[in-house]
MMTF fields as JSON, N, C-alpha, C and O atoms, coordinates in Angstrom:
{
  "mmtfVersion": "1.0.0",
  "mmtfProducer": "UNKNOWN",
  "numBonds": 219,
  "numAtoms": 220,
  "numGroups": 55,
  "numChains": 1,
  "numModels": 1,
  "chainsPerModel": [1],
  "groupsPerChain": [55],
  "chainIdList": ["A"],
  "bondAtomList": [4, 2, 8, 6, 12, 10, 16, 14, 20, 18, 24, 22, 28, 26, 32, 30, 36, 34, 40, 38, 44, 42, 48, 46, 52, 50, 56, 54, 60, 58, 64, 62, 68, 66, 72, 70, 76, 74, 80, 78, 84, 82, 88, 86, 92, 90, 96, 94, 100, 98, 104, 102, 108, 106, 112, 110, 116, 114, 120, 118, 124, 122, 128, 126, 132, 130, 136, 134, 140, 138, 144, 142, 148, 146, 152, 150, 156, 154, 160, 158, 164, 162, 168, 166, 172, 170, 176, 174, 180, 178, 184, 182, 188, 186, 192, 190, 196, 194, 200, 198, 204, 202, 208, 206, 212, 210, 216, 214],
  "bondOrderList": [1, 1, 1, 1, 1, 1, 1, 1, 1, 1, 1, 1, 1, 1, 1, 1, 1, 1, 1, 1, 1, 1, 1, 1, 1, 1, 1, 1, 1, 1, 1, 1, 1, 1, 1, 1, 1, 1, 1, 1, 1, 1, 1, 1, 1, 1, 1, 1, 1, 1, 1, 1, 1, 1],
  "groupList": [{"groupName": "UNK", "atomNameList": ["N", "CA", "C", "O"], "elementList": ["N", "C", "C", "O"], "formalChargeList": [0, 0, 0, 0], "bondAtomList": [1, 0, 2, 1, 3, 2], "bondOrderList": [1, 1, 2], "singleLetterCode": "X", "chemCompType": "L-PEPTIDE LINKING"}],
  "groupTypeList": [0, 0, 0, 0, 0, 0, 0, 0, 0, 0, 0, 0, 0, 0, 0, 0, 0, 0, 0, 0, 0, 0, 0, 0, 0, 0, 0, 0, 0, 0, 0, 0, 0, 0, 0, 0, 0, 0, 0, 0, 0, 0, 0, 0, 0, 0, 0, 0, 0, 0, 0, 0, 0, 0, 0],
  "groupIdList": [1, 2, 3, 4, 5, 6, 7, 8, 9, 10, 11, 12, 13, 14, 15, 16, 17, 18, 19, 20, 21, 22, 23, 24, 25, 26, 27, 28, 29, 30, 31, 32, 33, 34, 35, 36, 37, 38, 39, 40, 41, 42, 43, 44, 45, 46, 47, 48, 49, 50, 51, 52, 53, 54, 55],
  "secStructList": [7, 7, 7, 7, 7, 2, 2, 2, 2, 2, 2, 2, 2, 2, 2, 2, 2, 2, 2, 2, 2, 2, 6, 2, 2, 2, 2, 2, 2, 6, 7, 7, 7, 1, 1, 7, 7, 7, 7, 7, 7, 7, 1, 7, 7, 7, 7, 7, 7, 7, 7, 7, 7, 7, 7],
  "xCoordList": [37.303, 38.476, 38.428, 38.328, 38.503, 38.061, 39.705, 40.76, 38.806, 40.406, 40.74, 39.907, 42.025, 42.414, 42.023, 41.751, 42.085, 42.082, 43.515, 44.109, 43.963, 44.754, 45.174, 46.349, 44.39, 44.516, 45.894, 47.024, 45.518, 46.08, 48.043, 49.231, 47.235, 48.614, 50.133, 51.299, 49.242, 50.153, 50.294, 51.291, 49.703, 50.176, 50.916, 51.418, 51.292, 52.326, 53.917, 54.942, 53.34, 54.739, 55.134, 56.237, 54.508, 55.116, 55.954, 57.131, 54.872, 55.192, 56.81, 57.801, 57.006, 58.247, 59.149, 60.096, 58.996, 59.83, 60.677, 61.875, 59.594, 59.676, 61.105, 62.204, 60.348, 61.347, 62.658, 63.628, 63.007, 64.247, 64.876, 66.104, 64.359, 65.249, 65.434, 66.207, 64.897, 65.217, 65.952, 66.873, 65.744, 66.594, 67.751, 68.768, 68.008, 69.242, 70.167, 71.187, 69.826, 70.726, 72.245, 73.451, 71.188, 72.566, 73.004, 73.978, 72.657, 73.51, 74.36, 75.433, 74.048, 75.697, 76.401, 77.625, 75.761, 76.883, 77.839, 79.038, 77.109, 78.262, 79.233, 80.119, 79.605, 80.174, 81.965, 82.406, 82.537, 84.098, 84.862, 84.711, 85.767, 86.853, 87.154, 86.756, 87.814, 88.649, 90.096, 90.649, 90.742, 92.179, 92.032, 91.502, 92.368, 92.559, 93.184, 94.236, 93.571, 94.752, 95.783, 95.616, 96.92, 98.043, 98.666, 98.672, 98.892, 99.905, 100.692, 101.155, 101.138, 102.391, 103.175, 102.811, 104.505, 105.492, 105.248, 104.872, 105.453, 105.802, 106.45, 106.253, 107.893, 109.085, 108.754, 108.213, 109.436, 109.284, 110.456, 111.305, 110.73, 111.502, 112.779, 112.458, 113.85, 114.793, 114.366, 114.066, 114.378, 114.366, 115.723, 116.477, 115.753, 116.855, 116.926, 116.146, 117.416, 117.306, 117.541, 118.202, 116.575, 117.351, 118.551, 119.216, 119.066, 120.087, 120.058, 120.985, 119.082, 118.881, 119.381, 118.961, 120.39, 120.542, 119.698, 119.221, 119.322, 118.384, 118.875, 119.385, 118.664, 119.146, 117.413, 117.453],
  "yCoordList": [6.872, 7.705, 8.213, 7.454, 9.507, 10.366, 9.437, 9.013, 9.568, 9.729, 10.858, 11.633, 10.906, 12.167, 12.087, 11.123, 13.355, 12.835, 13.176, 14.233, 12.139, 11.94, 12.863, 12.989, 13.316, 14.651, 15.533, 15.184, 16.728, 17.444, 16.922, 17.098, 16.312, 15.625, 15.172, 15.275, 14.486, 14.321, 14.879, 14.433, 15.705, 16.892, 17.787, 18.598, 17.983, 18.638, 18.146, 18.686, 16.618, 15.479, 15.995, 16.524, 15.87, 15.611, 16.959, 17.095, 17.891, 19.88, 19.575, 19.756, 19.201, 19.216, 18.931, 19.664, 17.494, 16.823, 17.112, 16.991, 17.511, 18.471, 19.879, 19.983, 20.823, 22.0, 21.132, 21.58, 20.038, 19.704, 18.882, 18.927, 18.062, 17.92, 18.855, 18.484, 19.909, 21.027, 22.003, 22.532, 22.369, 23.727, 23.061, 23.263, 22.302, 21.709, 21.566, 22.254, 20.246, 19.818, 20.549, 20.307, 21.726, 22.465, 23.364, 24.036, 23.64, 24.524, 23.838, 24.287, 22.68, 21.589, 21.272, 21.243, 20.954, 20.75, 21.812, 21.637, 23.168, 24.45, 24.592, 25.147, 24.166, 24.324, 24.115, 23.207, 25.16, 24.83, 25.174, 26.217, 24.308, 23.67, 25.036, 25.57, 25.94, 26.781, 26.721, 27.613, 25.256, 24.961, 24.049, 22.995, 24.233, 22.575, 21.802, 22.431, 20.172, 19.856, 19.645, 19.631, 19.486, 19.913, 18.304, 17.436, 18.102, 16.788, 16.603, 17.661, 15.364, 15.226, 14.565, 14.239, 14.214, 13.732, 12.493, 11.912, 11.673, 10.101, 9.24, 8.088, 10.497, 9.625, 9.61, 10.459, 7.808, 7.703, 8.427, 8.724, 8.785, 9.189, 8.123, 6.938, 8.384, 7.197, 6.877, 7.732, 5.845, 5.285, 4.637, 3.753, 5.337, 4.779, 3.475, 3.597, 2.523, 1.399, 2.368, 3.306, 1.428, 1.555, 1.369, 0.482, 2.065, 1.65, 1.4, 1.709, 0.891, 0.872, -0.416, -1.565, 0.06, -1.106, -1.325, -0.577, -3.236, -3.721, -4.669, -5.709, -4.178, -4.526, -5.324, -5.702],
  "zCoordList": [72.968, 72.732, 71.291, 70.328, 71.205, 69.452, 68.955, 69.428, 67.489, 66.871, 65.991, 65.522, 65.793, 65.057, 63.542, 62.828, 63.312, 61.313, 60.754, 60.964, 60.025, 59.833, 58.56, 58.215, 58.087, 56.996, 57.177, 56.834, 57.786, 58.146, 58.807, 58.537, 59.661, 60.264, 59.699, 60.08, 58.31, 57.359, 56.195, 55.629, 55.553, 55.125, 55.695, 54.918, 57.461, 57.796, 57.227, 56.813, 57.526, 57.912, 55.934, 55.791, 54.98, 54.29, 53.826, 53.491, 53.945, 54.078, 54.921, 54.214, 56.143, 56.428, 55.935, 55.649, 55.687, 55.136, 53.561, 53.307, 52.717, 51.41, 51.644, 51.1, 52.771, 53.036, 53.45, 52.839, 54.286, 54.886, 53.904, 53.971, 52.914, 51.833, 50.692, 49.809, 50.58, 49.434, 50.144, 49.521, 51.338, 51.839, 52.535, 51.872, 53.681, 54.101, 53.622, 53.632, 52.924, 52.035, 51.286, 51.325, 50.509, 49.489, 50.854, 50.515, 52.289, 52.969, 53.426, 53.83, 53.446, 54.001, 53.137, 53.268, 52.021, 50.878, 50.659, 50.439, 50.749, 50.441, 51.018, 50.367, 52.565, 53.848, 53.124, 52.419, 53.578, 52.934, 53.921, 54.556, 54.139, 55.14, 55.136, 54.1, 56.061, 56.322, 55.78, 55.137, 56.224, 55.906, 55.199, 55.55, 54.343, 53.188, 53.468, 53.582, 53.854, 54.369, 53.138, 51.918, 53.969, 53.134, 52.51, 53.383, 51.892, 51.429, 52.434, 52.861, 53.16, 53.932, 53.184, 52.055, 53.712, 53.103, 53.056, 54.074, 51.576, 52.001, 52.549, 52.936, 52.525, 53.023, 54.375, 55.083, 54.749, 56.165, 56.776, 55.935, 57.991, 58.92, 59.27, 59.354, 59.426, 59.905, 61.379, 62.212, 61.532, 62.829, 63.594, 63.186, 64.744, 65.582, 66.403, 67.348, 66.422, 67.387, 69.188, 69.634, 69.644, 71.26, 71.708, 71.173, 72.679, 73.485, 74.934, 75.682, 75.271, 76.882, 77.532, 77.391, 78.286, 79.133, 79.956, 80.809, 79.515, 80.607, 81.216, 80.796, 82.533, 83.992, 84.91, 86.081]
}
């Protein structure tokens, strides 16, 4: 069974690998939310007790 040469092969792997951490990277980092979220309020809400009669 031949074997491959391993030359080439991995000079692709590293050629890839090189472009996908230099070009990716800053296009995801740039990515900006559409809506910013907004602050909500701290205050809690009043809460009502139940009134259910249980039967």
């Amino acid at each position: 069974m031949p074997q491959l040469n391993p030359a080439p092969w991995f000079a692709i792997l590293v050629f890839s690998w090189l472009i996908f951490l230099t070009v990716i990277p800053p296009k995801v980092l740039s990515h900006l939310f559409p809506n910013e979220p907004s602050p909500q309020n701290t205050e809690k809400p009043k809460t009502e007790p139940w009134n259910w009669p249980w039967h």
